[in-house]
DOLO-153408 format. One record per residue (C-alpha): x, y, z; residue number from 1; chain. Coordinates in Angstrom, 3 decimals. Layout:
REM residues N
PT         px         py         pz   num   chaine
PT          X          Y          Z   NUM        A
...
END
This chain:
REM residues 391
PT         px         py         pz   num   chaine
PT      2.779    -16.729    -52.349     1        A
PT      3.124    -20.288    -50.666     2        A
PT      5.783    -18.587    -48.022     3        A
PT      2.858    -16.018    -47.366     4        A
PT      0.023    -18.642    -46.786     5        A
PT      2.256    -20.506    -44.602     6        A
PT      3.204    -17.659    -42.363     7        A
PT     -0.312    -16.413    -42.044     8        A
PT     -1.481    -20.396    -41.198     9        A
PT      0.945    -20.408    -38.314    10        A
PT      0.226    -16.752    -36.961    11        A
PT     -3.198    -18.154    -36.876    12        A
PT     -2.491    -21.249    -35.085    13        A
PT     -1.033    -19.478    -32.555    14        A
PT     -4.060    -16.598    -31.828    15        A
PT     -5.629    -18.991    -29.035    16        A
PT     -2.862    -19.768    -27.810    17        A
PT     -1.372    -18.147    -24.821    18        A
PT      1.786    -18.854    -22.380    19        A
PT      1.151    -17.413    -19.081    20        A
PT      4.177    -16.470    -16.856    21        A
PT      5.020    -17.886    -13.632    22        A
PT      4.710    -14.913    -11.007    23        A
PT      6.415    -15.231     -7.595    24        A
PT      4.583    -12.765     -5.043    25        A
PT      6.275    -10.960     -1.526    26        A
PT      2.965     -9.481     -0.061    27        A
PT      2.368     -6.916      3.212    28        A
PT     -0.149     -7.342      5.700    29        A
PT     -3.358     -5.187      6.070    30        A
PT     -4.388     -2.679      3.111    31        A
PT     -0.997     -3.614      1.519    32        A
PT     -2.489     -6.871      0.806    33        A
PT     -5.658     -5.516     -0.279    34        A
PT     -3.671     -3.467     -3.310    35        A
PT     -1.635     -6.778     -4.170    36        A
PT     -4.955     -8.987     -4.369    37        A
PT     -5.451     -6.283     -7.444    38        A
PT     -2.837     -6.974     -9.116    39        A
PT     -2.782    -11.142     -8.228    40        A
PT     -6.503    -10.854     -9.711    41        A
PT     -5.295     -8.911    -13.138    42        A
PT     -2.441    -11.529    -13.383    43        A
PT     -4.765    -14.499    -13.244    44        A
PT     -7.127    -12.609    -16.100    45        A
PT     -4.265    -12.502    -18.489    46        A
PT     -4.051    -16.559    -17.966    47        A
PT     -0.470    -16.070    -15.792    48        A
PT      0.091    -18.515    -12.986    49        A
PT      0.718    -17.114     -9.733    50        A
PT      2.507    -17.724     -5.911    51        A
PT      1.867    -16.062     -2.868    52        A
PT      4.329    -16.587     -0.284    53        A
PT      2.372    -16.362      3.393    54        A
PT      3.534    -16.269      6.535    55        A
PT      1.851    -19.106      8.778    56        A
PT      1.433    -16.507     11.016    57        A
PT     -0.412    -14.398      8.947    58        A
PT     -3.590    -11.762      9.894    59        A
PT     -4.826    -10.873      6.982    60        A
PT     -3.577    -13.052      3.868    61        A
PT     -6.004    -15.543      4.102    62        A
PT     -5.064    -18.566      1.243    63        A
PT     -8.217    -18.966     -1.446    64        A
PT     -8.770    -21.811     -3.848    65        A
PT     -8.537    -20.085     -7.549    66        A
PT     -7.234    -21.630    -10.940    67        A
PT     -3.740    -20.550    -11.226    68        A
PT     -3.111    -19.492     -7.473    69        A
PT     -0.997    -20.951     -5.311    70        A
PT     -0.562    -19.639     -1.852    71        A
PT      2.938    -21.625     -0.889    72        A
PT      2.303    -21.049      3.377    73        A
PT      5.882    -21.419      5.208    74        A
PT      6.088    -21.582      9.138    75        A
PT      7.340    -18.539     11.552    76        A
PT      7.754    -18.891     14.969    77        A
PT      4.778    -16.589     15.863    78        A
PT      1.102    -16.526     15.601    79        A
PT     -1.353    -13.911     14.395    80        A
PT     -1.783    -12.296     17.545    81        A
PT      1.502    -10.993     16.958    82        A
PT      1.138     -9.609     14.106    83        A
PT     -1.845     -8.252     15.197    84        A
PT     -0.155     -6.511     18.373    85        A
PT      2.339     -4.894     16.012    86        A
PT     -0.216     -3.409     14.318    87        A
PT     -2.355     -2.331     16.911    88        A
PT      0.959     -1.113     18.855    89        A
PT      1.699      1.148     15.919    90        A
PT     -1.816      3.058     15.177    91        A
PT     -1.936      3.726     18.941    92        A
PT      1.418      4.844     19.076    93        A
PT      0.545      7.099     16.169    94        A
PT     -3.070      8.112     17.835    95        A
PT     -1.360      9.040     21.302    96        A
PT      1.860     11.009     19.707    97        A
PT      0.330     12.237     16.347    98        A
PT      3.818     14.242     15.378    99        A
PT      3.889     18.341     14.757   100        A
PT      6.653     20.409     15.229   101        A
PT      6.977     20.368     18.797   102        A
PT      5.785     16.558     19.517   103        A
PT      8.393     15.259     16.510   104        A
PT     11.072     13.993     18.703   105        A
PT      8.929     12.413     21.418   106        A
PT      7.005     11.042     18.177   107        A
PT     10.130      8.752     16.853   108        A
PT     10.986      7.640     20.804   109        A
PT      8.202      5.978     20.949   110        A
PT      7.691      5.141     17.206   111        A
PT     11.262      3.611     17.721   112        A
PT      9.861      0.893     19.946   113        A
PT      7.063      0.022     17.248   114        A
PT      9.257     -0.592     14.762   115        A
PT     11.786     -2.730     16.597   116        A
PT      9.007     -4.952     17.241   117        A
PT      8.182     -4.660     13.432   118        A
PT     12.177     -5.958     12.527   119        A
PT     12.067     -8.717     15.060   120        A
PT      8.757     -9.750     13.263   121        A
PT      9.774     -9.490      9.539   122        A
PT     13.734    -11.058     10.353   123        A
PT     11.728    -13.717     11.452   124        A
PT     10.088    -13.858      8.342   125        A
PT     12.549    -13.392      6.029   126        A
PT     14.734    -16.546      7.830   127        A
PT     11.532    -18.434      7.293   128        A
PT     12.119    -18.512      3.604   129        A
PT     15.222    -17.868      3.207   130        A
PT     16.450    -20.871      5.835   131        A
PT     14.037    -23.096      4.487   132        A
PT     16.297    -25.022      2.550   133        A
PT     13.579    -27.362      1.022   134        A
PT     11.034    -24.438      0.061   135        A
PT     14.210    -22.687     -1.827   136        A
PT     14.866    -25.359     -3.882   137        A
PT     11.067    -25.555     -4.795   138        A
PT     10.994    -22.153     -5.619   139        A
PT     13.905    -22.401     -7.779   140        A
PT     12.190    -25.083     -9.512   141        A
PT      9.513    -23.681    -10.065   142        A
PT     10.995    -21.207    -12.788   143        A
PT      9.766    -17.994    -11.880   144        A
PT     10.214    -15.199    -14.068   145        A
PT      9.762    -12.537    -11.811   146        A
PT      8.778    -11.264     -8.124   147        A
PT      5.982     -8.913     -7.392   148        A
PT      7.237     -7.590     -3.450   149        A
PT      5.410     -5.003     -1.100   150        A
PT      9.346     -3.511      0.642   151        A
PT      7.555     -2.696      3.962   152        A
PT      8.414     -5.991      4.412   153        A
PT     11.963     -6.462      3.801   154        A
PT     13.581     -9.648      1.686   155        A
PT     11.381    -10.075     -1.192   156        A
PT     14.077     -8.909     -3.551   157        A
PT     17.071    -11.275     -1.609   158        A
PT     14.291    -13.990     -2.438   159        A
PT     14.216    -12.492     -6.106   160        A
PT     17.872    -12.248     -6.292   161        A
PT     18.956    -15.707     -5.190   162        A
PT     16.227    -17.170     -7.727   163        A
PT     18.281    -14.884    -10.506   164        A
PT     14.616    -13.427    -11.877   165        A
PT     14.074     -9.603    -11.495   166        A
PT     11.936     -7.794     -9.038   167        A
PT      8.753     -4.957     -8.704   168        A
PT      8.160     -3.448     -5.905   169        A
PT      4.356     -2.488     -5.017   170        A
PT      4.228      0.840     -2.803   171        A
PT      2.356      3.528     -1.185   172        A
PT      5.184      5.624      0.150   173        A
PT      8.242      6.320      2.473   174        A
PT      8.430      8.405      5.211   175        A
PT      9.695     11.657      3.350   176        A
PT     10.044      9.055      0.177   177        A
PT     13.347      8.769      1.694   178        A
PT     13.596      5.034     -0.109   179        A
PT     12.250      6.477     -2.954   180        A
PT     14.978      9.139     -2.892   181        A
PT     17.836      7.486     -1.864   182        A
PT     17.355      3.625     -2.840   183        A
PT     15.328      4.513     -6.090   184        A
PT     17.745      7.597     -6.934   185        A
PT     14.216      9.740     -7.606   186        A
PT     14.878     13.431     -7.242   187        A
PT     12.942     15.401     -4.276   188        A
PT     14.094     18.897     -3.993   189        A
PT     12.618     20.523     -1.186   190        A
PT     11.632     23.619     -2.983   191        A
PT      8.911     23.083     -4.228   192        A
PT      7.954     19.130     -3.718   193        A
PT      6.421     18.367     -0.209   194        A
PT      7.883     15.254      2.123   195        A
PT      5.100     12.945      2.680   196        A
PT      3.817     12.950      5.961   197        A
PT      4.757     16.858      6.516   198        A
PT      1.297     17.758      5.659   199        A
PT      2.560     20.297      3.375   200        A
PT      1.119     21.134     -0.065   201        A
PT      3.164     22.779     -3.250   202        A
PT      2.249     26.051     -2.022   203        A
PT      4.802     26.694      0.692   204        A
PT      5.866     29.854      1.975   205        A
PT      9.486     30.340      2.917   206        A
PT      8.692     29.057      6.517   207        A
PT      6.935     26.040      5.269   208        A
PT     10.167     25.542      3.054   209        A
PT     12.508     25.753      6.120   210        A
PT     10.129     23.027      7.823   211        A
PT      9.918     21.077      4.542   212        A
PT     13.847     20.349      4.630   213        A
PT     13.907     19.514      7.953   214        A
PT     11.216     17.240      7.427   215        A
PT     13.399     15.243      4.660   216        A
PT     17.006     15.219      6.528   217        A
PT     15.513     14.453     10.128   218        A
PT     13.606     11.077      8.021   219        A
PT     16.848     10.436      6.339   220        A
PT     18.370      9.977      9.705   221        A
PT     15.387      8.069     11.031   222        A
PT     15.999      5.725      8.270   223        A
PT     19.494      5.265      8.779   224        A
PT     19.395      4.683     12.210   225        A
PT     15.818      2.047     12.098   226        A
PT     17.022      0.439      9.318   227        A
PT     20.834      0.196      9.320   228        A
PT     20.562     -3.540     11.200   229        A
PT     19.046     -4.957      7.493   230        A
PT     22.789     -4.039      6.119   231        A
PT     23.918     -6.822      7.401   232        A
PT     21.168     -9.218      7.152   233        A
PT     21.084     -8.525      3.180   234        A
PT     24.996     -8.920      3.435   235        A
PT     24.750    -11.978      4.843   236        A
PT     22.249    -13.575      2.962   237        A
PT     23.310    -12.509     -0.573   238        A
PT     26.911    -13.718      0.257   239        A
PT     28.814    -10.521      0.089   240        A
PT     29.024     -6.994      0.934   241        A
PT     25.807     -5.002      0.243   242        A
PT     23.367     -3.221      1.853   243        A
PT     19.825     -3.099      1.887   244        A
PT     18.842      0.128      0.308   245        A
PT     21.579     -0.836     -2.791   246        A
PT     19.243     -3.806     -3.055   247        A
PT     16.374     -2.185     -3.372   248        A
PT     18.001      0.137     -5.820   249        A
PT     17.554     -3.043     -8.101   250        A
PT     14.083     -3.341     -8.910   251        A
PT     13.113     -3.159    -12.314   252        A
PT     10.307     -1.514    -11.730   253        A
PT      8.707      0.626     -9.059   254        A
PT      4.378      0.638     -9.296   255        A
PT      3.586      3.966     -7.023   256        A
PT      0.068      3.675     -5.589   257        A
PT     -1.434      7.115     -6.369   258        A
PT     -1.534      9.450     -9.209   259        A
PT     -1.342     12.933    -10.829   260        A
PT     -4.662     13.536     -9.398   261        A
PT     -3.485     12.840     -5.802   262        A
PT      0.549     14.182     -6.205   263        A
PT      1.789     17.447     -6.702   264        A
PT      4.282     18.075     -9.534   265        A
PT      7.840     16.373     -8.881   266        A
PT     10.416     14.999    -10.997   267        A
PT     10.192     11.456    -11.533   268        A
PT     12.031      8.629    -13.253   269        A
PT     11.043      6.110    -16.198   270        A
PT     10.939      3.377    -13.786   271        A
PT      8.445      4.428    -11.852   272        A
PT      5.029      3.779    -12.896   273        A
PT      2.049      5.277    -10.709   274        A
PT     -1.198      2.860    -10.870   275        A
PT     -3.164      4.605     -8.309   276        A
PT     -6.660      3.543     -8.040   277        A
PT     -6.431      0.214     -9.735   278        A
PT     -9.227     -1.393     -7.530   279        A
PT    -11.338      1.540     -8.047   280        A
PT    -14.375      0.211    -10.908   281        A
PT    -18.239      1.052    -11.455   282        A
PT    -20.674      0.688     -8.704   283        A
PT    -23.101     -2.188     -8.424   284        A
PT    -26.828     -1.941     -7.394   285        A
PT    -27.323     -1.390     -3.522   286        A
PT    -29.850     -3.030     -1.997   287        A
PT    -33.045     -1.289     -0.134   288        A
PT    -31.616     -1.031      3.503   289        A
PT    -28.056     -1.463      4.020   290        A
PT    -27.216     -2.014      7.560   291        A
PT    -23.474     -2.724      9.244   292        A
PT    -23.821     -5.104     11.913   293        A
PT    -21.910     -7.200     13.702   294        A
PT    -23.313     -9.971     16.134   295        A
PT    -26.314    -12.290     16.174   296        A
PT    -29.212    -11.655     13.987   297        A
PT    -32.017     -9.877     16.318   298        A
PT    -35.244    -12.083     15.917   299        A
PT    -37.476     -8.971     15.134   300        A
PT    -35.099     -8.288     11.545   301        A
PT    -37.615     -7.283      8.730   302        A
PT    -37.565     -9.968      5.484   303        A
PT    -36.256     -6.193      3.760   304        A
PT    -33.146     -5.617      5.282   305        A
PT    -29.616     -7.402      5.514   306        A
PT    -27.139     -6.951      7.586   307        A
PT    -23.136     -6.482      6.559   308        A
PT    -20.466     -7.282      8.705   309        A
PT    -18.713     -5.238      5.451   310        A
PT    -20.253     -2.779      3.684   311        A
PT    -19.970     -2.043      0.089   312        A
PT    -18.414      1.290      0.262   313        A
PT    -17.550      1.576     -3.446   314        A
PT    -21.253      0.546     -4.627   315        A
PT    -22.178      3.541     -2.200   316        A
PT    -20.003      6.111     -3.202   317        A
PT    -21.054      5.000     -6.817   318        A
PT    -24.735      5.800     -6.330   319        A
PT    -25.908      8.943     -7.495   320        A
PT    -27.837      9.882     -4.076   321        A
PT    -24.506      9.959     -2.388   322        A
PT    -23.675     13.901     -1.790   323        A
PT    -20.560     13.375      0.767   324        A
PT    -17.915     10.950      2.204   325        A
PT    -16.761     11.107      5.814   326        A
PT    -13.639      9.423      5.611   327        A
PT    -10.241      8.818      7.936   328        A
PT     -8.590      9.728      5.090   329        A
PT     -6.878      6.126      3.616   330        A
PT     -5.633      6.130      0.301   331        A
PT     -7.760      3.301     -1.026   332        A
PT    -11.260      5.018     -0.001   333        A
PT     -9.884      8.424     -1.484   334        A
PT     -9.363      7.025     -4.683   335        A
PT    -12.782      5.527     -4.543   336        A
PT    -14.067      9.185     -3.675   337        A
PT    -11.602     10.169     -6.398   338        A
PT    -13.372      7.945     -8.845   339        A
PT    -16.913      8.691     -8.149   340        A
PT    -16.581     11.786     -7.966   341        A
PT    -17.524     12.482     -4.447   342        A
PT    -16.844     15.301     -2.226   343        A
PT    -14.933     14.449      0.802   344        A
PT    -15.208     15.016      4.790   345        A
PT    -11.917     14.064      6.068   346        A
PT    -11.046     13.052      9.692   347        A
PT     -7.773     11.772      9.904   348        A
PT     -6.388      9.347     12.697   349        A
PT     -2.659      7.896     11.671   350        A
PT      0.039      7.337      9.530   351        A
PT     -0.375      8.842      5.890   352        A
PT     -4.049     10.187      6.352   353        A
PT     -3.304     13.739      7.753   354        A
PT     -1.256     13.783      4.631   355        A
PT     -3.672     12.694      2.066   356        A
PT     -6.490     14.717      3.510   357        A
PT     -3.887     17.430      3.059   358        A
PT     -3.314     16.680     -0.400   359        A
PT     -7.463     16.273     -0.605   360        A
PT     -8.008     19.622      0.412   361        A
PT     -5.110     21.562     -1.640   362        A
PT     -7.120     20.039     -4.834   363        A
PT    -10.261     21.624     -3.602   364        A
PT    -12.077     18.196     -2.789   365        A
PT    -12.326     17.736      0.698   366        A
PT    -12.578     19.746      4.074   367        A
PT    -10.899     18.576      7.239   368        A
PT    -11.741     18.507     10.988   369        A
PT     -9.343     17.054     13.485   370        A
PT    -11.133     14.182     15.302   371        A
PT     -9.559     15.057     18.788   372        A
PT    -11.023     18.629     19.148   373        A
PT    -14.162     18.225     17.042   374        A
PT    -18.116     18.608     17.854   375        A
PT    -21.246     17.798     15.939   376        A
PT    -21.825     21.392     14.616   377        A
PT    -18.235     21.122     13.200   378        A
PT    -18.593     18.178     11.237   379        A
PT    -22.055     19.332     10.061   380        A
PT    -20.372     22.549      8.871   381        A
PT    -17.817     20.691      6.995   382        A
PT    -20.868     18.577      5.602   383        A
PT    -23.094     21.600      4.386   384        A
PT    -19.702     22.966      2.913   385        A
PT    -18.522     20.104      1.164   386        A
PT    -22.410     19.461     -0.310   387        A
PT    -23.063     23.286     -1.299   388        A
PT    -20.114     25.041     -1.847   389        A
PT    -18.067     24.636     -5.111   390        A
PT    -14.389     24.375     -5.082   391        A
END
């Protein structure tokens, strides 16, 4: 009886007690960053303490004073500008050669360039950790138990690695999931599961098939020849030979940023994990008048209205007045739709929106029109449609 009151006066002791990890982050500029912040702000709620590695040269990872976040900046030999030409190089590239069948090759050509400039960037990245001598051996002091890494850009799991601590990667997609596929060892027969970016659905006639394989084996050689150069950076840096998609092969864990009610069936395996829609949540009041401006407040302004340089976009889709969402089709404000329950008007511009529109409109929730050839009585069609008529 004595052992028993013991035991449950320890197990007692110990209920406010809690020992947060230490969490070593790898994060990706733009929306990537928007997904991590998440996941950083779940972390912190469960009382775990938390790094961000940033890039002094970096756009959109701006460093904010929390309890138990650190953001540990290193220098690169660039500024944001740069990163900020890389990105603008690539959604024009993307706007200007949108790929189909007969614009594919020209596509990649000039794609190519884009992400050569991308490499140079994130090389220089990469040798800003990983040849800073002095921030490696603070790292390694620091006793990390494990890195959280976005692989668009390349070397968080080297860092992970050469700290000994395992590694999860954060990601939206591959081109044709071909890192998925062939780094991640995840099944994708061509069948019956569509490559991402073909704009295909899982109803494919025998055509759409033929197009469908083509679609994975010309990204698998669009992979190999972009991204052979890392081979030997990830050989060189880990001290032996290697490559980088057996690297990546590594992580423990893989969190996919969509769901069952964005994917089509495919095989999958245990170690992948999808968390779409994580920074989805209820809607908040909306004030009277909301109004996106940006620039100098006009004198006239009414005391009822404010202005947003940012508006609220998940407190609108949240309110029950809201019938319809025009959107350019990016996975974060789908999800949003997906969560409120809102129909969707889709005009895609670049990258994976043409695909997740696709996707959109296969599940009977959205209705496309293409933004080059469009005209007001188009999108108001698509409007009435998506308001009136059930899917």
């Amino acid at each position: 009886m004595l052992n028993k009151i013991l035991l449950l006066s320890l197990q007692t002791s110990l209920l406010g007690t809690t020992l947060g990890g230490n969490i070593l982050i790898w994060p990706m500029e733009g929306s990537h960053w928007l997904n991590v912040k998440i996941i950083i702000d779940e972390l912190i709620k469960k009382e775990h303490n938390v790094t961000v590695l940033v890039a002094s040269g970096a756009l959109f990872i701006t460093p904010t004073s929390k309890p138990s976040l650190t953001f540990e900046i290193y220098k690169v030999p660039f500024g944001k500008e740069r990163i900020e030409g890389v990105i603008k190089d690539f959604v024009l590239t993307w706007l200007e050669n949108r790929p189909s069948p007969s614009t594919i090759w020209r596509f990649y050509q000039e794609m190519a360039k884009v992400i050569k400039d991308f490499h140079m960037v994130s090389g220089e990245i990469c040798d800003g950790v990983l040849k800073n001598q002095k921030l490696m051996e603070k790292l390694k002091s620091s006793k990390f138990e494990v890195v959280v890494s976005d692989p668009v850009f390349p070397c968080g799991d080297i860092v992970a690695l050469k700290l000994g601590i395992p590694f999860i990667y954060s990601l939206r997609f591959s081109p044709a999931s071909t890192v998925e596929k062939h780094c991640g060892k995840v099944p994708y027969p061509p069948s019956y599961v569509p490559a991402v970016l073909s704009e295909l659905t899982d109803q494919m006639s025998f055509t759409d098939r033929i197009r469908n394989f083509i679609s994975y084996h010309l990204q698998d050689y669009m992979f190999e020849a972009l991204w052979k150069p890392w081979d030997s950076y990830y050989s060189k840096a880990l001290g032996r030979p290697t490559t980088l998609c057996e690297t990546m092969g590594k992580a423990e864990i893989w969190l996919i940023r969509t769901y069952w009610d964005f994917e089509f069936p495919r095989p999958y395996l245990p170690n992948f994990e999808f968390v779409g829609g994580l920074h989805c949540k209820p809607s908040k009041p909306l004030p009277k008048v909301l109004w996106r401006y940006k620039g100098k407040k006009p004198a006239t302004l009414g005391n009822n209205t404010r202005l947003y340089d940012w508006i609220p976009q998940n407190d609108l889709l949240g309110h029950p007045k809201t019938k319809a969402f025009i959107t350019h089709g990016g996975t974060n404000g789908i999800y949003e739709a997906i969560y409120h329950g809102v129909p969707m008007v889709g005009v895609p511009m670049f990258a994976d929106q043409p695909d997740n529109i696709a996707h959109m409109k296969a599940k009977g929730a959205a209705v496309e029109v293409n933004l080059n050839t469009m005209t007001s009585a188009d999108l108001l069609s698509a409007l009435i449609a998506v308001i009136n008529e059930p899917s």
